[in-house]
C-alpha positions as CSV (number, residue, x, y, z in Angstrom):
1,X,85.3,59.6,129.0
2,X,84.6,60.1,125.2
3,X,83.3,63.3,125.7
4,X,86.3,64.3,127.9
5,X,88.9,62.5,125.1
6,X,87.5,64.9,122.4
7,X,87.1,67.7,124.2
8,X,91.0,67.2,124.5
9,X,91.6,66.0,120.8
10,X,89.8,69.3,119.7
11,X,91.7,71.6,122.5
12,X,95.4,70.2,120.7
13,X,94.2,70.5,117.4
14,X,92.6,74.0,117.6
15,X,95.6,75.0,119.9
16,X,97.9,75.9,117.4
17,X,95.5,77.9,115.9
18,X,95.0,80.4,118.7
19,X,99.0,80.0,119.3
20,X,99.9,81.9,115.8
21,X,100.2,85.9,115.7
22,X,98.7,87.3,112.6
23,X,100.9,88.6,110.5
24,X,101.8,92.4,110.7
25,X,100.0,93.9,107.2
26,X,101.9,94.7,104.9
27,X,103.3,98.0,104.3
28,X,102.1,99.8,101.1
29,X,104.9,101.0,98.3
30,X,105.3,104.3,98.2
31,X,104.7,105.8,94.2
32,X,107.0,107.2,92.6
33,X,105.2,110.5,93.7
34,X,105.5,110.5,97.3
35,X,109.2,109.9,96.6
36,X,109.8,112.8,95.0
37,X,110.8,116.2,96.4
38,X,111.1,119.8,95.0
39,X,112.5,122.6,96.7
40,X,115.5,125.1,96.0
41,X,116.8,128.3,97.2
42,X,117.3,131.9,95.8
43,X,120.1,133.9,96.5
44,X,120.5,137.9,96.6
45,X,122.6,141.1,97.4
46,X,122.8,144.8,97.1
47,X,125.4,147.0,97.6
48,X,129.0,147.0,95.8
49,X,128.3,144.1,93.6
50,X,124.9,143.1,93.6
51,X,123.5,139.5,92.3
52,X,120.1,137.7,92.0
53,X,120.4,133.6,92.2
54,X,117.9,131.4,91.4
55,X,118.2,127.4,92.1
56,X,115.2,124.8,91.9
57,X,115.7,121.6,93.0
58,X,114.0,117.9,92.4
59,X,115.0,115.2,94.1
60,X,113.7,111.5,94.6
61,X,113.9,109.5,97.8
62,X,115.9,106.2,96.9
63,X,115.5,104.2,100.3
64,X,113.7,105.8,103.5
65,X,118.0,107.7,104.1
66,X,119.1,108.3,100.9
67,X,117.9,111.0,98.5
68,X,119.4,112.0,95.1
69,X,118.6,115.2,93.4
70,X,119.4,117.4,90.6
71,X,119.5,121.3,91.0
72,X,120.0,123.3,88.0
73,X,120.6,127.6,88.8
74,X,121.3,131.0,87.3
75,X,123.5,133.9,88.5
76,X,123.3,137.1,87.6
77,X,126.2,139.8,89.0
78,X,127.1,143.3,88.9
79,X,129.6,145.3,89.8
80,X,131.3,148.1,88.7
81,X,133.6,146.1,86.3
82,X,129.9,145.3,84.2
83,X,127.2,142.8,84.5
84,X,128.0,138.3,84.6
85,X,125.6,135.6,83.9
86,X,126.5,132.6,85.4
87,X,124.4,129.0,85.1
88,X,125.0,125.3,85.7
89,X,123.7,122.5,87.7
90,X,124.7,120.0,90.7
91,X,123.8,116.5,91.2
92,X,123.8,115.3,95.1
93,X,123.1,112.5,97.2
94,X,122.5,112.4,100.9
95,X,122.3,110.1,103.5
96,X,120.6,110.2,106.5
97,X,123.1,110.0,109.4
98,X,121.3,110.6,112.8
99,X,117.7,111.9,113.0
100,X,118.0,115.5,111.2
101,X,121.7,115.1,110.4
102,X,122.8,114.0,106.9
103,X,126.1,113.9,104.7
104,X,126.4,115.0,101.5
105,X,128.0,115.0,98.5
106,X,127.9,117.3,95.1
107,X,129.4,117.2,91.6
108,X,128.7,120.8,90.2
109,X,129.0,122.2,86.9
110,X,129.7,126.0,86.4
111,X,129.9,128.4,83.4
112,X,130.5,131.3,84.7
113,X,131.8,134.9,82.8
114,X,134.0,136.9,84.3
115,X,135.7,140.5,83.0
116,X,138.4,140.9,80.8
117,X,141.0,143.9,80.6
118,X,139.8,146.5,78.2
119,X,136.4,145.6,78.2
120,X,133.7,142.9,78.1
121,X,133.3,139.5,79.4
122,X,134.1,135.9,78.4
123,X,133.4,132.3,79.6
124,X,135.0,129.8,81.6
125,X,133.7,126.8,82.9
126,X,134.3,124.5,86.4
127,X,133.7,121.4,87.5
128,X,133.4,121.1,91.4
129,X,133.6,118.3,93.5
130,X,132.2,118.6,96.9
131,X,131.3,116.8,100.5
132,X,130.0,118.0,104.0
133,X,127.3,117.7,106.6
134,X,124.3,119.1,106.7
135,X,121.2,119.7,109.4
136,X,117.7,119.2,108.1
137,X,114.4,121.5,110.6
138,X,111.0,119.9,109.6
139,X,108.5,122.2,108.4
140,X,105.8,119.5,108.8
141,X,104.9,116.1,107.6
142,X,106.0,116.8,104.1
143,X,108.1,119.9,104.5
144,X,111.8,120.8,105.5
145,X,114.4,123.5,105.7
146,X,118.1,122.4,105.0
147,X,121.4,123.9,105.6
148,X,124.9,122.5,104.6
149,X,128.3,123.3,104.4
150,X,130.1,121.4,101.6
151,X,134.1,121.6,100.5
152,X,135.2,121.9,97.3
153,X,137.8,119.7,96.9
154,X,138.6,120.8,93.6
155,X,139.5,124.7,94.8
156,X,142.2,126.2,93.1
157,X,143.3,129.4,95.3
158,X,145.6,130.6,93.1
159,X,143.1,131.3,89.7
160,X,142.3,134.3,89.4
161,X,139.1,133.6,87.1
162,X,137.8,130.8,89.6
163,X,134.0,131.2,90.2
164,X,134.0,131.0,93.6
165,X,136.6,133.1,96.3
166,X,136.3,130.0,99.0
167,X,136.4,126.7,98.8
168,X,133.6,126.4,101.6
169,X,130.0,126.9,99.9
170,X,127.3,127.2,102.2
171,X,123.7,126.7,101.6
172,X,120.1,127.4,102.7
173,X,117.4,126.0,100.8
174,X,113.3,124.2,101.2
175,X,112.2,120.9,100.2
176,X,108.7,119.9,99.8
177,X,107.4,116.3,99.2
178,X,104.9,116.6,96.2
């Protein structure tokens, strides 16, 4: 009977023991490093007015949906009216709506040179505000090709110097986790 009694005294005391799950390890932080992204697009045409665009990108992975990212680019344009440089940058976040899917929204800075009658150029400058969706293809584990079609809600239709002829920009560009 003693040998049965401890046999049961060690059973309820070792019980809860075998009754706990282990806990899950835990997940590593991500560095700073596998946060980040770079990327960009470029941007040319030939043919009545021709232009060459250049945009990097580097952006940083706040939480697993949201990215923020700075992209900085250059313009160049020619016509027959003469040639235009044209520079700036945009800041943008996106969010992670539904698998691929994300929305998105800009502030851009432009200084952009236009023609003036009689002769040579001068300089204006915009600031853009802009949202939209875009649809992210994976490349792989650490690549991706984006498109997006953001509105500018700051569009002004009727100036004639604006930098842009729509208020729609559409873009194309790659991101590649470092």
């Amino acid at each position: 009977m003693k040998k049965l009694a401890f046999a049961a005294l060690v059973l309820v005391l070792a019980f809860p023991a075998f009754a706990q799950t282990p806990e899950p390890p835990a997940k590593p932080k991500s560095s700073i490093k596998d946060r980040l992204f770079f990327g960009g697009g470029v941007g040319a045409s030939f043919g009545t007015v021709d232009y060459v665009e250049i945009a990097p990108m580097l952006g940083f992975r706040v939480v697993p949906r949201v990215d923020l990212g700075l992209q900085p680019f250059y313009r160049w344009t020619s016509s027959s009216s003469g040639s235009t440089n044209d520079y700036g940058a945009r800041v943008f976040a996106r969010v992670r709506i539904v698998s691929s899917f994300f929305g998105e929204a800009d502030y851009q800075y432009t200084s952009y040179e236009y023609p003036i009658y009689g002769g040579g150029t001068t300089r204006s400058t915009h600031n853009a505000f802009l949202a939209g969706a875009g649809y992210t293809v994976s490349l792989g584990h650490s690549a991706g090709l984006y498109f997006s079609a953001l509105y500018d809600f700051t569009y002004q239709g009727n100036d004639p110097y604006r930098p842009y002829d729509s208020p729609v920009q559409l873009q194309v560009g790659v991101a590649v986790g470092f």
